[in-house]
TORRO-204663 format. One line per field, with one value per residue (C-alpha): residue number from 1; residue in one letter; x, y, z. Coordinates in steps of 0.5 Angstrom, whole numbers, plus 500, padded with zeros to 3 digits. Example, Ala and Ser with C-alpha at 12.3 -4.5 7.8 and 13.67 -1.06 7.14 Angstrom:
<vextors>
nr	1 / 2
rest	A / S
east	525 / 527
north	491 / 498
up	516 / 514
</vextors>
This chain:
<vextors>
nr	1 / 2 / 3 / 4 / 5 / 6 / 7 / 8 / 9 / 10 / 11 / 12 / 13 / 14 / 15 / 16 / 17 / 18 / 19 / 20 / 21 / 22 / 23 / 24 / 25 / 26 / 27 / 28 / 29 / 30 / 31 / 32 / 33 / 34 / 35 / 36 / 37 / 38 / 39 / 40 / 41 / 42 / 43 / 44 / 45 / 46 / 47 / 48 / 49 / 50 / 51 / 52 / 53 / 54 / 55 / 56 / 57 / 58 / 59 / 60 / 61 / 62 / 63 / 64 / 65 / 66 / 67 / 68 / 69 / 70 / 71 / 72 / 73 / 74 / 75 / 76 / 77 / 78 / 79 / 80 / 81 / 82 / 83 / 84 / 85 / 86 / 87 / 88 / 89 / 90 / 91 / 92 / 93 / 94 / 95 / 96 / 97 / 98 / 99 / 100 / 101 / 102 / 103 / 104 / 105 / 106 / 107 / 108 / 109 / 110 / 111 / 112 / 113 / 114 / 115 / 116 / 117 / 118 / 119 / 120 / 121 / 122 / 123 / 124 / 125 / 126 / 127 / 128 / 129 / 130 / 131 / 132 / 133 / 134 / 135 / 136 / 137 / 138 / 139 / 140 / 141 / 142 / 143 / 144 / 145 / 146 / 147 / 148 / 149
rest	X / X / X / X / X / X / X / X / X / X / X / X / X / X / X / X / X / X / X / X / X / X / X / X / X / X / X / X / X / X / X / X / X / X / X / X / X / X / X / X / X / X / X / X / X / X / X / X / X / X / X / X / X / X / X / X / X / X / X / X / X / X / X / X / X / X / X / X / X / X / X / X / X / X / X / X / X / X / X / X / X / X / X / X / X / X / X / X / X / X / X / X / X / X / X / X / X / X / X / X / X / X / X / X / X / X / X / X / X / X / X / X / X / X / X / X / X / X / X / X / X / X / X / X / X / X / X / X / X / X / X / X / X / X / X / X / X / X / X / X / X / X / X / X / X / X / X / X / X
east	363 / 360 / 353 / 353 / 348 / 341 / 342 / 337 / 333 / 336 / 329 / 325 / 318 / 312 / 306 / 299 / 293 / 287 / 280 / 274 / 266 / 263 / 258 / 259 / 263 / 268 / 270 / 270 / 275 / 279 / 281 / 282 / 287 / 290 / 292 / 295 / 298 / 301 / 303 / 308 / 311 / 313 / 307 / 304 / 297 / 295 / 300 / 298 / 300 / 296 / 290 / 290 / 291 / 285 / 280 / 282 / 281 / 275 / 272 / 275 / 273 / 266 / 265 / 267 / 261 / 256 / 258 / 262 / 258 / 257 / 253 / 258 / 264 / 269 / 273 / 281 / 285 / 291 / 297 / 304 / 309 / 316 / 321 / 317 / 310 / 305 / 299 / 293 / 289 / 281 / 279 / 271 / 269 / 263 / 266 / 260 / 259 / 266 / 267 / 269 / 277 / 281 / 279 / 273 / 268 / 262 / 261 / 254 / 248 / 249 / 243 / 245 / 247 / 252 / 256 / 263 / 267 / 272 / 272 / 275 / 280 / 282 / 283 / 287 / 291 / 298 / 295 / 290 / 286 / 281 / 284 / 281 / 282 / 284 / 280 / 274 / 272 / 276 / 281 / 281 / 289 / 291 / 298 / 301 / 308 / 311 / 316 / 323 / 327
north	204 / 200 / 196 / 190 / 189 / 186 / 179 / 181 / 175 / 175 / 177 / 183 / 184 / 185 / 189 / 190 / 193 / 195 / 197 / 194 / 196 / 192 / 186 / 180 / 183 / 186 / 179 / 176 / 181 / 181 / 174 / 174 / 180 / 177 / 170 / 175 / 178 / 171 / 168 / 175 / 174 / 167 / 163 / 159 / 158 / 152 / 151 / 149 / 156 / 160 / 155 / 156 / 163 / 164 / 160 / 165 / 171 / 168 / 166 / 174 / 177 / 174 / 176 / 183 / 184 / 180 / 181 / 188 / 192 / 198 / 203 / 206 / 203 / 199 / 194 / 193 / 187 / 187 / 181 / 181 / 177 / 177 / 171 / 164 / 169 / 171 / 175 / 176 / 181 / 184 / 190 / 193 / 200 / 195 / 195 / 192 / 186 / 183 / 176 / 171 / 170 / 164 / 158 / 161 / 160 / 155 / 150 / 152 / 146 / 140 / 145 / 151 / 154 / 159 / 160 / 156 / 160 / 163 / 155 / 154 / 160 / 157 / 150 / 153 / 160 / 158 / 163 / 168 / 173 / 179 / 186 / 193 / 198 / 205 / 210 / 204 / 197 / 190 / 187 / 180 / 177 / 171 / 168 / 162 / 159 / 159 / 152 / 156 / 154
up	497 / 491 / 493 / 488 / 483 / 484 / 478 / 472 / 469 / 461 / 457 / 455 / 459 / 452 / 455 / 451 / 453 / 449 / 451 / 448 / 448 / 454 / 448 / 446 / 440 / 444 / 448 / 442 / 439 / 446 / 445 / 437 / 438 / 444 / 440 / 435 / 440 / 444 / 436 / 435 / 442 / 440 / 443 / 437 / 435 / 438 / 443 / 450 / 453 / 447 / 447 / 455 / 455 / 449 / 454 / 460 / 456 / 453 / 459 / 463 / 457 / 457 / 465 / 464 / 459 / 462 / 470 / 470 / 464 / 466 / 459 / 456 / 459 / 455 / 460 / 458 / 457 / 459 / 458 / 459 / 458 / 463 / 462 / 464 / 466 / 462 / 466 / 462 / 466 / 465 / 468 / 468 / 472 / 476 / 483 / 487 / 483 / 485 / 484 / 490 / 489 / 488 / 492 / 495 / 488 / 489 / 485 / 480 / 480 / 475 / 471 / 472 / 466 / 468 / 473 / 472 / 468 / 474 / 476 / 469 / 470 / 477 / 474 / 468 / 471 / 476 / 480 / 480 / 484 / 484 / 485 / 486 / 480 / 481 / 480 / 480 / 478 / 479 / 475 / 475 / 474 / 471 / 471 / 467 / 468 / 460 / 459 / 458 / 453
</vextors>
């Protein structure tokens, strides 16, 4: 007896990761090597989604060296793009320092200068969440729905 087969979505799944020195630098460059990367994969520079992925990696990338340094680690970034999704994901070895997840941030004071970039991420991303990472550390994962064409 033949069980039918599963309906696979039409498309390809592309995947980078490339790790980067925990500094200031290091975001800067995760991001530019990011838009690079989204502009191969079809997503325009200047387009909506690519401006709105930039934002996400930058703000991400930001956290992971000023939240998530630990000396002498790097922090990761990860994005995959499946038909309709692209995931932009973050990953650092600090484990104690987790960020509260989706709908649990506290709105910074008006003079506080920090405080308001994963308010930025909820507000952008169509989900979003705060993960472990094995063996240690947390990755913080956003998903951004893509127009079909």
């Amino acid at each position: 007896m033949h069980s039918p087969l599963t309906p696979q979505l039409p498309g390809t799944v592309r995947t980078f990761a490339q790790r980067f020195s925990s500094t200031p630098l290091g975001a800067r460059l995760a991001r530019h090597l990011a838009l690079h990367q989204l502009h191969a994969w079809g997503l325009a520079h200047g387009s909506e989604a690519s401006d709105t992925a930039a934002l996400i990696v930058a703000e991400l990338a930001a956290n992971a060296v000023t939240h998530g340094r630990v000396p002498g680690r790097d922090f990761e970034l990860r994005l995959t793009r499946s038909p309709g999704t692209l995931r932009i994901e973050v990953s650092d070895t600090r484990g104690e320092r987790r960020p509260p997840g989706p709908g649990r941030l506290a709105v910074p004071g008006a003079v506080s200068d920090s405080g308001r970039g994963l308010l930025l991420v909820e507000s952008l991303a169509d989900r979003w969440a705060v993960l472990d990472r094995v063996p240690v550390g947390k990755t913080v994962r956003a998903e951004l729905d893509l127009p079909s064409h």
